[in-house]
C-alpha positions as CSV (number, residue, x, y, z in Angstrom):
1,X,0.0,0.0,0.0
2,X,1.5,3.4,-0.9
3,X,0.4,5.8,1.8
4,X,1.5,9.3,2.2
5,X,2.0,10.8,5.8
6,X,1.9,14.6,6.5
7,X,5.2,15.1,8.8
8,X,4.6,19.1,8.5
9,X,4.3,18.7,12.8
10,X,7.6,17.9,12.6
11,X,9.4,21.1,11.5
12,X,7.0,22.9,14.1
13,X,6.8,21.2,18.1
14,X,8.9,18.7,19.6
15,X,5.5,18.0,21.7
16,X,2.9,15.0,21.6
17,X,2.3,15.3,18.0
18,X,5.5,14.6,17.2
19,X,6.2,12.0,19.1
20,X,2.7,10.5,17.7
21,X,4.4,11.0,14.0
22,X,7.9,9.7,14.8
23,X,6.8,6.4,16.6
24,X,4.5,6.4,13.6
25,X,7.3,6.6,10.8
26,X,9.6,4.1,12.5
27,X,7.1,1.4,12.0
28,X,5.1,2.1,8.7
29,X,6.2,2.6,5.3
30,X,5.1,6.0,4.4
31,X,6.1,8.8,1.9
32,X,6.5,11.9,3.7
33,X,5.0,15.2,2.7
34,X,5.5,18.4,4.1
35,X,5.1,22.2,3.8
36,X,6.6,24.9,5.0
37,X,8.3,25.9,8.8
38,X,7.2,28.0,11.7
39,X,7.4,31.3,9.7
40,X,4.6,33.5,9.7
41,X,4.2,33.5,6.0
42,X,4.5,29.8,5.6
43,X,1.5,29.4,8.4
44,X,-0.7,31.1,6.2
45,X,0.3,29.5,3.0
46,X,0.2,26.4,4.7
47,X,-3.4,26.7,5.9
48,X,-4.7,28.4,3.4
49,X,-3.6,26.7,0.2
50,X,-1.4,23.6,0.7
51,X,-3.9,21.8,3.7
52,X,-7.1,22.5,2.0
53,X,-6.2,22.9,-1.9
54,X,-2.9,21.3,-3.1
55,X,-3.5,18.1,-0.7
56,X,-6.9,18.2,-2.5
57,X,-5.4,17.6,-6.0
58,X,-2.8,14.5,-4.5
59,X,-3.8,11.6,-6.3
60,X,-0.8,9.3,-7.1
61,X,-1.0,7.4,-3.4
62,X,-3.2,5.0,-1.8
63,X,-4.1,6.8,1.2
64,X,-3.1,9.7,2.4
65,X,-2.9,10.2,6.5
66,X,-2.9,13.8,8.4
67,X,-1.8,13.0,11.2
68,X,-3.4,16.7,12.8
69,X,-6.8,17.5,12.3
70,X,-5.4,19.7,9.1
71,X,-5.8,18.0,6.2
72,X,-7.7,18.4,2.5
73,X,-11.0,20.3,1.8
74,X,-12.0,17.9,-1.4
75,X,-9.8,14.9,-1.2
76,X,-9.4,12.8,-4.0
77,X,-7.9,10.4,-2.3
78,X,-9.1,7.8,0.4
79,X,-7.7,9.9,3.8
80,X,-7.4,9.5,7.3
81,X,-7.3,12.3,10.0
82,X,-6.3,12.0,13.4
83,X,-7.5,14.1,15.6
84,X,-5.5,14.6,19.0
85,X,-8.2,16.8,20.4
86,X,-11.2,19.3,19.9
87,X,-10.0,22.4,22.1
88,X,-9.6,24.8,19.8
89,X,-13.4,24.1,18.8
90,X,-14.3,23.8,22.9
91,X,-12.0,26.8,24.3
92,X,-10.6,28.9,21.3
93,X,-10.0,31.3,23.6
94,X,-6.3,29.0,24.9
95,X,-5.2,29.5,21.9
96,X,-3.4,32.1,19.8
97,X,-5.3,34.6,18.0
98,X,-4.8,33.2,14.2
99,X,-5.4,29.8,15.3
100,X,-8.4,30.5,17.2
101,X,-10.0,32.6,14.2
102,X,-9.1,30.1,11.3
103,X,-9.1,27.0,13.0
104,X,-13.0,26.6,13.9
105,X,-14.0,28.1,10.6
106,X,-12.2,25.3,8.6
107,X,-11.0,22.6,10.5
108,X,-14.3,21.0,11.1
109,X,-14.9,20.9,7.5
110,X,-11.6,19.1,7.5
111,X,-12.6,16.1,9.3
112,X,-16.2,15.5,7.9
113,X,-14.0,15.5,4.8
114,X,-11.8,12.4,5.6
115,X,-12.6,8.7,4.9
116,X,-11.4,7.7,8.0
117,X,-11.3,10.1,11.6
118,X,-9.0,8.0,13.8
119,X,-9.4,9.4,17.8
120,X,-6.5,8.9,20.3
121,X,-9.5,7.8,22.8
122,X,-12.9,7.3,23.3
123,X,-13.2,10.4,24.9
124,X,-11.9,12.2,21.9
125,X,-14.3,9.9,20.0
126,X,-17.4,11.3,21.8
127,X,-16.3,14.5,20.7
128,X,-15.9,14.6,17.4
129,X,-19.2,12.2,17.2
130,X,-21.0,15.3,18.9
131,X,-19.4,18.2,18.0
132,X,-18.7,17.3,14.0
133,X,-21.6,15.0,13.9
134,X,-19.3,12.4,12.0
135,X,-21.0,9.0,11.8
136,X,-19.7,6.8,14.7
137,X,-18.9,4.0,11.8
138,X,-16.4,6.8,10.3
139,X,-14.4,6.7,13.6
140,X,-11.9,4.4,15.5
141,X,-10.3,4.5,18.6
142,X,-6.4,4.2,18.1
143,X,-4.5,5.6,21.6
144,X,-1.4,6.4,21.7
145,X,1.9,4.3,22.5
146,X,4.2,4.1,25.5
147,X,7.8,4.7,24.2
148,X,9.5,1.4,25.8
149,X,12.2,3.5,27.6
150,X,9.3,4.4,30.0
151,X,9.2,1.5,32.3
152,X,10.0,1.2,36.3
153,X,13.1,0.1,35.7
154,X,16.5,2.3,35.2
155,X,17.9,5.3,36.4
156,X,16.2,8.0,38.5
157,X,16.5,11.5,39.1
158,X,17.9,12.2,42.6
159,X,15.4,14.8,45.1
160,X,11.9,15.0,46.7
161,X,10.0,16.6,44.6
162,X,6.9,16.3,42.3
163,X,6.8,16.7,38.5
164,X,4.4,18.3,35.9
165,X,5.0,17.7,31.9
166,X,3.7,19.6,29.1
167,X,3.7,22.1,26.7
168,X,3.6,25.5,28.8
169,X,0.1,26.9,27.7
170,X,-3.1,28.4,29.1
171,X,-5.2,24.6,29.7
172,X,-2.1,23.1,31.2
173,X,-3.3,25.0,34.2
174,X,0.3,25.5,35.7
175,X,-0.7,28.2,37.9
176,X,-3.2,25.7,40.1
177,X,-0.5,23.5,39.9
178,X,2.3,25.6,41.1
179,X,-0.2,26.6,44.3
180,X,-0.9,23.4,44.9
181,X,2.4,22.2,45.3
182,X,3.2,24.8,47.4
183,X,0.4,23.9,49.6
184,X,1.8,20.6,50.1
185,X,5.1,22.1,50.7
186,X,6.9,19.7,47.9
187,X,9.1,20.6,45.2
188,X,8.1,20.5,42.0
189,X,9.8,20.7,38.5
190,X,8.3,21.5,35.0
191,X,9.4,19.6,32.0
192,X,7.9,21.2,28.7
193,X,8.7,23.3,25.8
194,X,7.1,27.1,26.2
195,X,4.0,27.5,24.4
196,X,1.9,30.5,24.5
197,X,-0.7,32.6,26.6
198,X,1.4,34.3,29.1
199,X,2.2,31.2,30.9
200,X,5.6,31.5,33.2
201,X,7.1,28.5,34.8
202,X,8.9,29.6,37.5
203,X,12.3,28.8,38.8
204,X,11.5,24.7,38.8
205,X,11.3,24.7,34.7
206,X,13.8,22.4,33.2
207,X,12.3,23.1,29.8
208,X,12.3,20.7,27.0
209,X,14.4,17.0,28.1
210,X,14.9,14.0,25.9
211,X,13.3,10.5,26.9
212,X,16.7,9.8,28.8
213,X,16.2,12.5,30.8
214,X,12.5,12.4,31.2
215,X,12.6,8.7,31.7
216,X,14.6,9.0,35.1
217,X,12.6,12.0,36.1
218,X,9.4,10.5,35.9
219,X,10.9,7.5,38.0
220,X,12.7,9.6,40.4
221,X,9.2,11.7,41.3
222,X,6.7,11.0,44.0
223,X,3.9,11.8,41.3
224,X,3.0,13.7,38.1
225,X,0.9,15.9,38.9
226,X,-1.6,16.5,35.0
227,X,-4.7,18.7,36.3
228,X,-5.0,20.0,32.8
229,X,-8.3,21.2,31.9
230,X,-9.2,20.3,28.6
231,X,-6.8,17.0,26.4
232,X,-8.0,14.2,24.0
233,X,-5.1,11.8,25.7
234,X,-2.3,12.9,27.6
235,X,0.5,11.2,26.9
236,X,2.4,12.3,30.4
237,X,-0.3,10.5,32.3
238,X,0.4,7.3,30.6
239,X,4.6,7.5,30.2
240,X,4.6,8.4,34.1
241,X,2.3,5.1,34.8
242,X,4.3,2.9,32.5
243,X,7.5,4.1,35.2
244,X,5.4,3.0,38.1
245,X,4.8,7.0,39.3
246,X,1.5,7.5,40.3
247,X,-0.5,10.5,38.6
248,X,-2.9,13.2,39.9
249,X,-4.9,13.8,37.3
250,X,-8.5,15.5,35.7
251,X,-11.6,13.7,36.9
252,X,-14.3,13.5,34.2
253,X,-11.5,13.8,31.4
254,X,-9.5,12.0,28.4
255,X,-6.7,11.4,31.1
256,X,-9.0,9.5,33.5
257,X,-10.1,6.8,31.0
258,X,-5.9,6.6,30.0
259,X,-5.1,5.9,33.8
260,X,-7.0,2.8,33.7
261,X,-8.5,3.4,36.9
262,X,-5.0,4.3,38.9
263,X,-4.7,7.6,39.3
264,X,-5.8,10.1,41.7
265,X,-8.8,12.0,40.2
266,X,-8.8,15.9,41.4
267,X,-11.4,18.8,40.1
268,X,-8.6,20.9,38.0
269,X,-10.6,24.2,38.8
270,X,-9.6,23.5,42.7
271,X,-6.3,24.3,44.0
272,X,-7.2,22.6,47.4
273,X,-8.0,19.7,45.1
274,X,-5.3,19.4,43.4
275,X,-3.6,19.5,46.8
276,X,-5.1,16.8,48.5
277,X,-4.8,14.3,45.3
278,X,-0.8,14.9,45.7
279,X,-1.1,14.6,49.5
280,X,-3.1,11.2,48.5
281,X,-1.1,10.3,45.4
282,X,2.7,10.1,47.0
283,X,1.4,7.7,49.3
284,X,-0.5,5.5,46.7
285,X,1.6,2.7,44.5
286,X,0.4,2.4,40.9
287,X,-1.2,-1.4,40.4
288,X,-2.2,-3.1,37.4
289,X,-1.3,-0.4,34.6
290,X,-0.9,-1.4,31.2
291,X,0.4,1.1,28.7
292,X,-0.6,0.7,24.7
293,X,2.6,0.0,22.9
294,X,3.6,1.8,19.6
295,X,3.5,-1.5,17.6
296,X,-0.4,-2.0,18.7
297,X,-0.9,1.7,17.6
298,X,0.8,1.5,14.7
299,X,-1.3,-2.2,13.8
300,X,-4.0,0.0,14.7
301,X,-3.7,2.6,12.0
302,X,-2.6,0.1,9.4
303,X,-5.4,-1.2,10.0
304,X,-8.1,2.3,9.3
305,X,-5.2,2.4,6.6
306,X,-6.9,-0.8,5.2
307,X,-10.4,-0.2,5.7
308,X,-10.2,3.1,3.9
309,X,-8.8,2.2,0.6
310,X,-11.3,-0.9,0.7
C-alpha cells in the first residue's frame, strides 16, 4: 500500500504530535510530505492553500494520513485524519489569535472530509461524534503508544520533589499546579517546551528534556501531577504510569479513562483539590497499569489504513 504521511508537525513542536508521527514513521512505510516551517508566511500559505487545496489535488498514493486535524477540503484520495483533540473548537480562547480565528472556521470541515477520523481515545471519539456529527462508523479509537524506555526500571532522578509535563500553555493550568504544590510544601519541576498565553514556569522549569532524561525524572518523582483542563489523551499520564509514578490527574477527562483506573482524580478548577490528590497520590503505589505499545498503535492505524482504501 503506498500511503503518504503529513510530517509538516515535525518542523514545528517537539510535543505530543510529534512524538505521535515519529513512533509512527519508525514502524510504517510512508512517503512523507510536508510544507513549509514555523514562519509566519509559511503558516498562512500552509493553511490556506497547501492543507485544504494542493492536498486536495494528491492523487498518485493510496491513502493519504494527516496526522493533525489539518488536512484536505475535497480529497481525491481515500484519507485518514487523526485528531488529537477538539479544544480549539471547545476553548478557542487558549489558543493564539490566528489559530483561534481560522481554526474553527475550517477545521471542522476538514474532518467530515476524511474517509477515516482516527481518535486517540474514546473520549476524543465522543467529541468529534457530537461536536462534528461524524457518523460513529467513520471513527476508530487508536490511543497512543508508551515509548518502551518508559518503564519502572533504570535510572532516576535524585530529590523530593513532584513533577508536571507539558507544553507550557493556558489549559495546562500551571498556575493551580504551582499553588498546589506549594500547599503541600513539595518541590516541583516543570518539564515542557514554552508555548503560548502568558504562561511563566517559575524557577523549577527544566524546559524541554529528551526521553533519557524524562525517563529518570518521571521514576525519580513521587507523582506527576496533570490537572489539565481540557486533552484528547495525555501522553504524560500514561509514560509516568508505565514508570510505576502514580498520577494526579482531571476527573471526568481524556486522562481518567488513560489511567485505567489508577490515578488520583482531582477537580482541575480547585487548587485545594489538586492539593489533597498529591497529598493522596505520593502515598499510593500504581497497580495493574498497562500502557498501549507503539507496535499495537501502529497495527491499529494500518489497520483504518486498510479499511479506507477498501
Amino acid at each position: 500500500m503506498n500511503v503518504a504521511l503529513d510530517v509538516t508537525a515535525l518542523r514545528l513542536t517537539r510535543a505530543g504530535t510529534a512524538r505521535y508521527i515519529e513512533n509512527l514513521l519508525a514502524r510504517i512505510d510512508a512517503q512523507r510530505i510536508a510544507f513549509g516551517d514555523a514562519r509566519r508566511t509559511a503558516v498562512l500559505a500552509r493553511e490556506l492553500w497547501w492543507y485544504p487545496w494542493r492536498l486536495s489535488a494528491l492523487h498518485d498514493v493510496d491513502v493519504l494520513h494527516c496526522p493533525t486535524y489539518y488536512g484536505p477540503l475535497r480529497p481525491r484520495v481515500p484519507t485518514v485524519v487523526t485528531v488529537h483533540d477538539l479544544a480549539v473548537l471547545r476553548r478557542p480562547d487558549w489558543f493564539p489569535r490566528w489559530t483561534r480565528t481560522y481554526a474553527p472556521r475550517v477545521v471542522p470541515h476538514m474532518i467530515r472530509a476524511a474517509s477515516r477520523v482516527i481518535a486517540v481515545s474514546e473520549f476524543t471519539a465522543r467529541e468529534v461524534e457530537e461536536v462534528l456529527r461524524v457518523p460513529r462508523e467513520r471513527l476508530h479509537v487508536v490511543p497512543n503508544g508508551v515509548d518502551p524506555a518508559f518503564t519502572p526500571d533504570g535510572p532516576r532522578a535524585e530529590g523530593d520533589y513532584v513533577l508536571a509535563v507539558g507544553t507550557l500553555e493556558p489549559r495546562k493550568n500551571l498556575r493551580r499546579t504551582i499553588e498546589a504544590a506549594r500547599r503541600v510544601g513539595v518541590e516541583l519541576r516543570i518539564v515542557g517546551d514554552r508555548g503560548w498565553g502568558d504562561v511563566e514556569p517559575g524557577v523549577g522549569w527544566l524546559g524541554r528534556v529528551g526521553d533519557d532524561e524524562l525517563a529518570p525524572l518521571y521514576r525519580g518523582a513521587r507523582c506527576l501531577v496533570y490537572p489539565s483542563l481540557y486533552e484528547g489523551f495525555g501522553i504524560p499520564v500514561a509514560e509516568a504510569l508505565a514508570c510505576g509514578t502514580p498520577v494526579v490527574t482531571s476527573r471526568d477527562s481524556a486522562m481518567a479513562e488513560i489511567a485505567q483506573g489508577t490515578a488520583v482524580l482531582v477537580d482541575p478548577e480547585d487548587v485545594a483539590s489538586i492539593a489533597v490528590g498529591i497529598a493522596e497520590a505520593v502515598e499510593r503505589p500504581v497497580e495493574g497499569y498497562r500502557p498501549t505499545s507503539w507496535d499495537e498503535a501502529a497495527a491499529g492505524t494500518l489497520a483504518v489504513y486498510r479499511e479506507a482504501a477498501a
